[in-house]
C-alpha positions as CSV (number, residue, x, y, z in Angstrom):
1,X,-1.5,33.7,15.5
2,X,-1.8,36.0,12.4
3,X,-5.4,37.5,11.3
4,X,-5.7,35.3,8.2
5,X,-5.0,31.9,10.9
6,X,-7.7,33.4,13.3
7,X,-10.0,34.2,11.3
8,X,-9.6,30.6,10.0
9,X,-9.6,29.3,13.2
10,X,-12.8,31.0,14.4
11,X,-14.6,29.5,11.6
12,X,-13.5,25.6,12.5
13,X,-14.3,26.3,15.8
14,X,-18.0,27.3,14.9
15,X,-18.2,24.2,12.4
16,X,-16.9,22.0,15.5
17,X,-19.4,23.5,18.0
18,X,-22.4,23.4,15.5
19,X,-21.6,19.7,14.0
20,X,-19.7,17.8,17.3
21,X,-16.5,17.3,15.3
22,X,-13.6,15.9,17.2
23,X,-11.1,18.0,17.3
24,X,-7.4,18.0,18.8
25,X,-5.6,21.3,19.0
26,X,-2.1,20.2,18.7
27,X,-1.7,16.7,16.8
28,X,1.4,15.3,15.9
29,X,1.4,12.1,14.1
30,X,5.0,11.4,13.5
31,X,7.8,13.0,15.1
32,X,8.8,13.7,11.4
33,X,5.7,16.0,10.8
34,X,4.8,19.1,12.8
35,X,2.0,19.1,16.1
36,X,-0.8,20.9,14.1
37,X,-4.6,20.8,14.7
38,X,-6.5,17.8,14.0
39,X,-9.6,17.4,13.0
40,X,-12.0,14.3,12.7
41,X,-15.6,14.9,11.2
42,X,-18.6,12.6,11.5
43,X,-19.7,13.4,8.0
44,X,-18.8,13.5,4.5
45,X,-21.1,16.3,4.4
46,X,-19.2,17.9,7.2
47,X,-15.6,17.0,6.0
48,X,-16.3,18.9,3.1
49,X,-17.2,21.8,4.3
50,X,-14.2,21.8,6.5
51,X,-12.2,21.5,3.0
52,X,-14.4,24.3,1.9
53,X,-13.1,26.8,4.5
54,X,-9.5,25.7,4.3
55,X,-9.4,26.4,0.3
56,X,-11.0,29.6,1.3
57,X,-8.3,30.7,3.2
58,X,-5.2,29.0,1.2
59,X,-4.4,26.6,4.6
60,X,-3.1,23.2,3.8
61,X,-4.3,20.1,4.1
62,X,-2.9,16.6,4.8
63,X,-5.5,13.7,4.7
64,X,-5.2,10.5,6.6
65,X,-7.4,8.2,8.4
66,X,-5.4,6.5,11.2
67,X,-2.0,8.2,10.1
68,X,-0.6,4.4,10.2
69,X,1.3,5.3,6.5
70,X,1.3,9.0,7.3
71,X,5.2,9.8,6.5
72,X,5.6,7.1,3.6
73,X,7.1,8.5,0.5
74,X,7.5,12.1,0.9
75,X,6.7,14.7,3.3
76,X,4.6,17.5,3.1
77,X,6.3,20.8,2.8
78,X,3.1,22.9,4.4
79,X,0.6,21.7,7.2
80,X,-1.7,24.4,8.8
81,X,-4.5,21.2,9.5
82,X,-4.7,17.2,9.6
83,X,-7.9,15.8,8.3
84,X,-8.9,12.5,9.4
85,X,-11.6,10.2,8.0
86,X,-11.4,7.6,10.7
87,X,-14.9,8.7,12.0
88,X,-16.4,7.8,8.4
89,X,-16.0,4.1,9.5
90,X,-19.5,2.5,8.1
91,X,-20.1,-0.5,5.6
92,X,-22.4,0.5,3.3
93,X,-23.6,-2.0,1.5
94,X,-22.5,-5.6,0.7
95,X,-24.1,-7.3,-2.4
96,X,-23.4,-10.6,-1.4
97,X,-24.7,-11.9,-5.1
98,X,-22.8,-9.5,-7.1
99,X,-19.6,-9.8,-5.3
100,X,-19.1,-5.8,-4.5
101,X,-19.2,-3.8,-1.1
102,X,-19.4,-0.7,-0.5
103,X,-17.7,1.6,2.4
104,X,-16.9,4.5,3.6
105,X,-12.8,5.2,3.4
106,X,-12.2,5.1,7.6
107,X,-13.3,1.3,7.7
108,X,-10.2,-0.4,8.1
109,X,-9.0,-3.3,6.7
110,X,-9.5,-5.6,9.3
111,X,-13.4,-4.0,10.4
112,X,-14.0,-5.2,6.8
113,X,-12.8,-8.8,6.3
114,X,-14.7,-9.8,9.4
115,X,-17.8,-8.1,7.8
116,X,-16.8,-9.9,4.5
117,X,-16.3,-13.3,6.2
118,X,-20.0,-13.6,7.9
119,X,-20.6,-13.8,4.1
120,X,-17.8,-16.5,3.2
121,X,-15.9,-13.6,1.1
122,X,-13.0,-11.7,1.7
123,X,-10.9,-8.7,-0.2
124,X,-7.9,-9.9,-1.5
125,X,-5.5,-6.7,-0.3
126,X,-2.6,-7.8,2.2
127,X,-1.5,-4.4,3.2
128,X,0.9,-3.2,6.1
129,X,-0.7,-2.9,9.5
130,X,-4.6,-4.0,8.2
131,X,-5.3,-3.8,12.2
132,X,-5.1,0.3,11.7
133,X,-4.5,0.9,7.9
134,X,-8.0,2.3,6.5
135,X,-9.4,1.3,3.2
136,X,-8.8,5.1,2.3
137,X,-5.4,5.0,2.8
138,X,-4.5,1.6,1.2
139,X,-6.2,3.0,-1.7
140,X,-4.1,5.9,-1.7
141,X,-1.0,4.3,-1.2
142,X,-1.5,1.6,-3.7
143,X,-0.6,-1.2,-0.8
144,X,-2.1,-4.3,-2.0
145,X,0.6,-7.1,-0.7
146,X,1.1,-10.4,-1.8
147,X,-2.2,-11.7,-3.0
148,X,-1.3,-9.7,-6.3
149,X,-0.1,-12.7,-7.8
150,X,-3.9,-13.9,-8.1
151,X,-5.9,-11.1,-7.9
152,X,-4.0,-7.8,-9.3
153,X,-3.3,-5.0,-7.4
154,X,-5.9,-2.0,-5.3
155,X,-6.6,-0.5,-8.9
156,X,-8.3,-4.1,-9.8
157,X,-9.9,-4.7,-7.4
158,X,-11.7,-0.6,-6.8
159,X,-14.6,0.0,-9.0
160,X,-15.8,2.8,-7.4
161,X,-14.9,5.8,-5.7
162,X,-16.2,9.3,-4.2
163,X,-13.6,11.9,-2.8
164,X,-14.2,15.5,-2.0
165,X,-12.2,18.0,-4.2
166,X,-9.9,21.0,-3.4
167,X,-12.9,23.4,-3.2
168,X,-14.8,21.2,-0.8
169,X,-16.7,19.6,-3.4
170,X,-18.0,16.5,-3.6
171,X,-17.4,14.1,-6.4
172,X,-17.8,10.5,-7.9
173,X,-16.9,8.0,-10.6
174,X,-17.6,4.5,-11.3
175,X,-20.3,2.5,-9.3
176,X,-21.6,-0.4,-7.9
177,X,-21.6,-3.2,-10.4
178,X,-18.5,-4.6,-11.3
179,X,-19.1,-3.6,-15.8
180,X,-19.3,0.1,-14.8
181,X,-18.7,2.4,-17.4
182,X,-19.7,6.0,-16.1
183,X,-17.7,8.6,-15.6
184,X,-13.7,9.1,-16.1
185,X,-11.6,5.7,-15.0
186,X,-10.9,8.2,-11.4
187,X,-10.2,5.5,-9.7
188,X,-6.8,4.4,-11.3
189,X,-6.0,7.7,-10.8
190,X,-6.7,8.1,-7.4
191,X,-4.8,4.7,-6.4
192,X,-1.4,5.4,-5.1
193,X,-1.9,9.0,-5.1
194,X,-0.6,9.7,-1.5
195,X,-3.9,12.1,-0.9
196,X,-2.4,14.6,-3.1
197,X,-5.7,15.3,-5.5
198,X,-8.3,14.8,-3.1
199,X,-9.7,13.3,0.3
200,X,-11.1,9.7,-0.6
201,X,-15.0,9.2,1.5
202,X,-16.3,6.1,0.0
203,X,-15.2,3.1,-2.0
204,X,-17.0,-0.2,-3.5
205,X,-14.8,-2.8,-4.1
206,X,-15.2,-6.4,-6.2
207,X,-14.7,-9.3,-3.1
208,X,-14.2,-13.2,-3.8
209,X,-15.3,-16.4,-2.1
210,X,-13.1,-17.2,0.6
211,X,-10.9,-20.4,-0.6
212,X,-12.3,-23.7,1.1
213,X,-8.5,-24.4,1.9
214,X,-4.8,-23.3,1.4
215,X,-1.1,-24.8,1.5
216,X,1.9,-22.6,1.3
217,X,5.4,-24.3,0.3
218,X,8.7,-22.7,1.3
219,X,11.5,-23.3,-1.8
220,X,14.6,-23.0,-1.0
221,X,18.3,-23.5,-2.2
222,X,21.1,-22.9,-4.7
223,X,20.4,-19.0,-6.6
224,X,20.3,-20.3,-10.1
225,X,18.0,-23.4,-9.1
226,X,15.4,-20.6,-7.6
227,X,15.5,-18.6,-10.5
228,X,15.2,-21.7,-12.9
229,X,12.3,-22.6,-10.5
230,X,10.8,-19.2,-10.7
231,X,10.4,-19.1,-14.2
232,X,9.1,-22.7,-15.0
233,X,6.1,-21.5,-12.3
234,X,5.5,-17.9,-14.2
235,X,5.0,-20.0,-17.7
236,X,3.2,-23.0,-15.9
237,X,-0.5,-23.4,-15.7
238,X,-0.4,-24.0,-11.7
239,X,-2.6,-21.3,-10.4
240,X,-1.3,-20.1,-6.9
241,X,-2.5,-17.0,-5.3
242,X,0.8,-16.1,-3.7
243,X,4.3,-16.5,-5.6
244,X,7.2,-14.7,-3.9
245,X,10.8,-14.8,-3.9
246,X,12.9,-14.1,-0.5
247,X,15.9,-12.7,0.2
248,X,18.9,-15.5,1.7
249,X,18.8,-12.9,4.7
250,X,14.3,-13.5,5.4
251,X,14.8,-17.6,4.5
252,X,17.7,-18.0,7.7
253,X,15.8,-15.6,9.8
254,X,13.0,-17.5,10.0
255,X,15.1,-20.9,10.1
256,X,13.6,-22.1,6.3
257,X,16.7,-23.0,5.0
258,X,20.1,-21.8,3.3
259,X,20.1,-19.8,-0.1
260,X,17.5,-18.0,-2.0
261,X,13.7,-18.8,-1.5
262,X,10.8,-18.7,-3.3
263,X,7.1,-19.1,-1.3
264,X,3.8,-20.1,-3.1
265,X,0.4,-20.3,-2.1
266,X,-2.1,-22.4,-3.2
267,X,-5.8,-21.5,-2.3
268,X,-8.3,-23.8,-3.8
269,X,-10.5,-27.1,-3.5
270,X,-7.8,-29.7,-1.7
271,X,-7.9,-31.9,-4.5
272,X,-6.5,-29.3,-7.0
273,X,-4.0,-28.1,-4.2
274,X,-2.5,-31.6,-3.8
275,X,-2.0,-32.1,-7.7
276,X,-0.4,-28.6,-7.8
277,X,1.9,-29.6,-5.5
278,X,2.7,-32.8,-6.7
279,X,4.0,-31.3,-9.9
280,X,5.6,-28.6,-8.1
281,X,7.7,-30.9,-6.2
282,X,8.5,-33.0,-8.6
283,X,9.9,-29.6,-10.2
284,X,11.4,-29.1,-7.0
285,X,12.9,-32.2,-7.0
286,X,14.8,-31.8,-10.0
287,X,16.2,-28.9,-8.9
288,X,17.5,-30.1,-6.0
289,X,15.5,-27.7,-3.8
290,X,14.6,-28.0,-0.3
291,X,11.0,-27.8,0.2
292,X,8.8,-27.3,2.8
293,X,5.1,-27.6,3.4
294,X,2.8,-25.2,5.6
295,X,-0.7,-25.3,6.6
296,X,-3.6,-24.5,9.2
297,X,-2.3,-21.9,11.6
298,X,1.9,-22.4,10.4
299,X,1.1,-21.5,7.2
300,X,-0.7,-17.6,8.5
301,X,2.4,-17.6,10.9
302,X,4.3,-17.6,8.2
303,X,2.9,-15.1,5.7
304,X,2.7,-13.0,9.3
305,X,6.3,-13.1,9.2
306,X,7.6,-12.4,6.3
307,X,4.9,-9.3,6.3
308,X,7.2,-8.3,9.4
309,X,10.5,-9.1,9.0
310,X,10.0,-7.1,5.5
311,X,7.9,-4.0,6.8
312,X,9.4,-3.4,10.3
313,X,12.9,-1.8,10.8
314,X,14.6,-3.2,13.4
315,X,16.0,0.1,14.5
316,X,15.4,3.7,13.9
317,X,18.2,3.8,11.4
318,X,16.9,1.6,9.1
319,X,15.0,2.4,5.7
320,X,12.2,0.6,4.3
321,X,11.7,0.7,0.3
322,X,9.4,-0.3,-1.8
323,X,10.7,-1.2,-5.1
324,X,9.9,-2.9,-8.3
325,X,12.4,-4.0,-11.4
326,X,11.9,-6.9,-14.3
327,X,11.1,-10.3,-12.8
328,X,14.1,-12.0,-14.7
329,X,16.0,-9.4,-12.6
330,X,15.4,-10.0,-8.5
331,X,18.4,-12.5,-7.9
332,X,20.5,-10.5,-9.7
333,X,18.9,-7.4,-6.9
334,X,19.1,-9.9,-3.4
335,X,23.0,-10.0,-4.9
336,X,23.4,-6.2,-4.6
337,X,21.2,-5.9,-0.9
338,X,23.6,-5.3,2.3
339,X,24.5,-8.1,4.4
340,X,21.3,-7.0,7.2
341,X,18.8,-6.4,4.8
342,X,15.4,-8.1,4.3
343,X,13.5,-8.2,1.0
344,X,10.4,-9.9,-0.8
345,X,9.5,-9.5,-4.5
346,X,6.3,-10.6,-6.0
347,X,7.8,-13.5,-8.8
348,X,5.4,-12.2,-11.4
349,X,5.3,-8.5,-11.1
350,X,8.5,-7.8,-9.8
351,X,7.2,-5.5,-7.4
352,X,8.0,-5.5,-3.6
353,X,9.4,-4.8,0.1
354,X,12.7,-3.5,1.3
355,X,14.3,-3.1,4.3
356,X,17.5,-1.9,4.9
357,X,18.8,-2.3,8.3
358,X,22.3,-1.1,7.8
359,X,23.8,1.0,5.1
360,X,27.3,2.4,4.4
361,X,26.6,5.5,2.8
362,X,23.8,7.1,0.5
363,X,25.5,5.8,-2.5
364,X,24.5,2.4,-1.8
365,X,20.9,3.3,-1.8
366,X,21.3,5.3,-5.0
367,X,23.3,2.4,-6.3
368,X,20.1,-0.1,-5.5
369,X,18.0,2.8,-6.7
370,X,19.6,2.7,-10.1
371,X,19.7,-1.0,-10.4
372,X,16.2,-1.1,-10.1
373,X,15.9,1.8,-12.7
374,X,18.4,0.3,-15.4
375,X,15.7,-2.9,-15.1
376,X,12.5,-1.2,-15.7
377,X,11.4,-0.2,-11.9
378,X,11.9,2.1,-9.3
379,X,13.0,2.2,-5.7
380,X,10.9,4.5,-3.5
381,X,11.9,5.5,0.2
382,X,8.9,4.6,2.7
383,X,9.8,4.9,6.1
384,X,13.8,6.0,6.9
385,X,15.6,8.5,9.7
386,X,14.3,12.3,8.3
387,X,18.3,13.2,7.7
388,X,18.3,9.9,5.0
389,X,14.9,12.0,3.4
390,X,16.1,15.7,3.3
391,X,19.5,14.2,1.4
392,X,18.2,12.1,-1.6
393,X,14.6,12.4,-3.3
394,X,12.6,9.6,-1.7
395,X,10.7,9.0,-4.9
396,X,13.7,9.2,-7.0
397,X,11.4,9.5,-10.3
398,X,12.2,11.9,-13.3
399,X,10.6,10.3,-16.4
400,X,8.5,11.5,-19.6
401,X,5.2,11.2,-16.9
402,X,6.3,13.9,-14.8
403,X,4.7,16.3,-16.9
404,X,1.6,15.0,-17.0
405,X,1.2,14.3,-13.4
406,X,1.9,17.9,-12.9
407,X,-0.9,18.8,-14.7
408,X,-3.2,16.6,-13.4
409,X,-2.3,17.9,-10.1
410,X,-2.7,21.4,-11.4
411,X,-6.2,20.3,-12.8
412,X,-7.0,18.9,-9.4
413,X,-5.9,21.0,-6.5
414,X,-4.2,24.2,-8.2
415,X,-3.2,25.9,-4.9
416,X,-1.6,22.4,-4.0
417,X,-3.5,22.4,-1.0
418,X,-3.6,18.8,-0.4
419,X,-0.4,17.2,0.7
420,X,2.1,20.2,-0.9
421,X,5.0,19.1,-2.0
422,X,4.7,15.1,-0.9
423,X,4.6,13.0,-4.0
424,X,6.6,12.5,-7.2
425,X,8.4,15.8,-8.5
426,X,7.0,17.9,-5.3
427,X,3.5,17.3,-6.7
């Protein structure tokens, strides 16, 4: 250990003593990331100050709260310490009246919708592993899942949000109400930021009533019938909460048919649901579509599923993406996808899940990375083998932002302290 390293070390281990921090002295969170010391404060008080002596003495930081999304995207090119918020695990406040809880960023997911539900509410965010994914890292990897169609995305649904800086700071912007107007619009920025500007500590959120009941219908058949399909439901005035079009490869895995699918959601009074779905079949109908009703406990096995079949490689080799591209555009995009490949697309934003089990060669992921570029999107690496990583750019972005991100990361950590070298453009 050099003098610089012990003399930083010395001064965590007197913050550790003096304020009962957890602490592990050789953490390894991935076998894609290096065994470094991890440390786990009880405070945001205390977290900062551990910020405060790592910008001191130039070590780097990378944030996370359970590590569950800890190598998606890029990967940190420096990491002398691993910060963890999962100890920063309380519910602040819920105004049940005005629809808005607050929290600190280690709650997870799953800690919170059984708060929200005591309350009849819930957050409608339907992330990757919400058993272990913290509110602080959904929020910093912009994972919002499928509900989008209804409710927007993390940066519609976050109103508020306090973070400690580069220099151990602590700051804030936005509030508790959901017409807010103080301070910069942070939290936008913030959202799918990888923990590369700061370390997120508390959030306030807008929640909804949870739905009095739900039906989910599985549409399935011919390509061109889908897409005809998918279009009449993004101009009709049905309302469902969940629209999503499926890959051939997800609809015969999970025995729903042959061809193309598209899944909808309704969540609403029954009455309304069963009229929705009387026109929609009738639609269906028409099409010559195969369609197929769930509910109760086969309707959350089925969402369950596709989460799955969509997040989790089924070997070490594969890759999962996410990607987004012009809604007109996803059949054209299932076309391109390998054989063993498993994909869902969000019908009105054209944003989604990839995995690729198989591939040929690195040109056939640049190939569906360019697709996806040619049509207004992107197609980001996630999770993949670290040789796929250190041979093409997992972000893959080179636009007219760049510039600006790079100076908003200047303006936030200059001596790229958080997270080095991880996001976009080795911000």
């Amino acid at each position: 250990m050099d003098q610089d390293s012990s003399s930083v070390a010395q001064q965590l281990d007197a913050l550790i003593t003096s304020h009962n921090i957890s602490y592990h002295s050789q953490w390894q969170p991935s076998p894609q990331l290096p065994k470094k010391p991890l440390v786990i404060p009880q405070s945001t008080a205390t977290l900062a100050k551990v910020v405060a002596i790592c910008h001191e003495n130039n070590w780097s930081i990378v944030p996370c709260g359970n590590a569950s999304k800890a190598t998606w995207g890029g990967l940190p090119s420096k990491v002398d310490l691993y910060l963890s918020t999962r100890h920063l695990n309380q519910i602040i406040d819920h105004a049940v009246g005005d629809l808005t809880v607050t929290l600190q960023a280690g709650v997870t997911l799953q800690q919170l919708q059984e708060k929200l539900a005591s309350a009849n509410q819930f957050l409608p965010l339907d992330p990757a592993y919400p058993e272990t994914a913290t509110l602080g890292g959904i929020v910093a990897t912009a994972d919002a899942g499928s509900w989008r169609e209804r409710y927007g995305g993390v940066r519609d649904l976050l109103i508020g949000i306090s973070f400690v800086r580069a220099d151990g700071e602590i700051a804030k912007a936005g509030g508790r109400v959901v017409k807010n107007v103080a301070g910069y619009d942070l939290m936008k920025l913030f959202t799918g930021s990888y923990g590369t500007l700061g370390i997120i500590t508390q959030l306030t959120f807008r929640t909804y009533p949870l739905p009095p009941t739900s039906a989910t219908l599985v549409l399935s058949g011919d390509r061109a019938n889908i897409i005809s399909a998918a279009q009449t439901l993004r101009n009709a005035t049905l309302t469902p909460t969940r629209a999503d079009l499926v890959s051939p490869s997800v609809i015969e895995k999970l025995q729903l048919g042959k061809g193309l699918g598209l899944i909808i959601q309704f969540e609403t009074i029954i009455e309304s649901i069963e009229e929705q779905i009387k026109q929609l079949s009738v639609m269906a109908d028409s099409l010559n579509l195969t369609i197929t009703r769930f509910t109760n406990n086969n309707e959350k096995t089925l969402w369950n599923q596709l989460k799955e079949s969509t997040l989790i490689p089924s070997s070490d080799s594969a890759i999962t993406c996410k990607c987004g591209l012009l809604p007109t555009k996803v059949a054209d995009f299932f076309q391109n996808l390998p054989p063993d490949s498993y994909a869902i697309i969000h019908n009105k934003s054209g944003l989604g899940k990839l995995v690729l089990n198989s591939i040929d060669s690195l040109s056939d992921l640049q190939k569906l990375r360019s697709y996806c570029e040619e049509n207004r999107g992107f197609l980001t690496v996630l999770e993949s083998p670290l040789t796929i990583k250190e041979q093409i750019e997992p972000w893959g972005y080179s636009g007219n932002a760049l510039t600006m991100m790079k100076k908003i990361k200047q303006q936030f950590d200059p001596n790229q302290q958080f997270n080095p070298n991880r996001f976009v453009g080795g911000i």
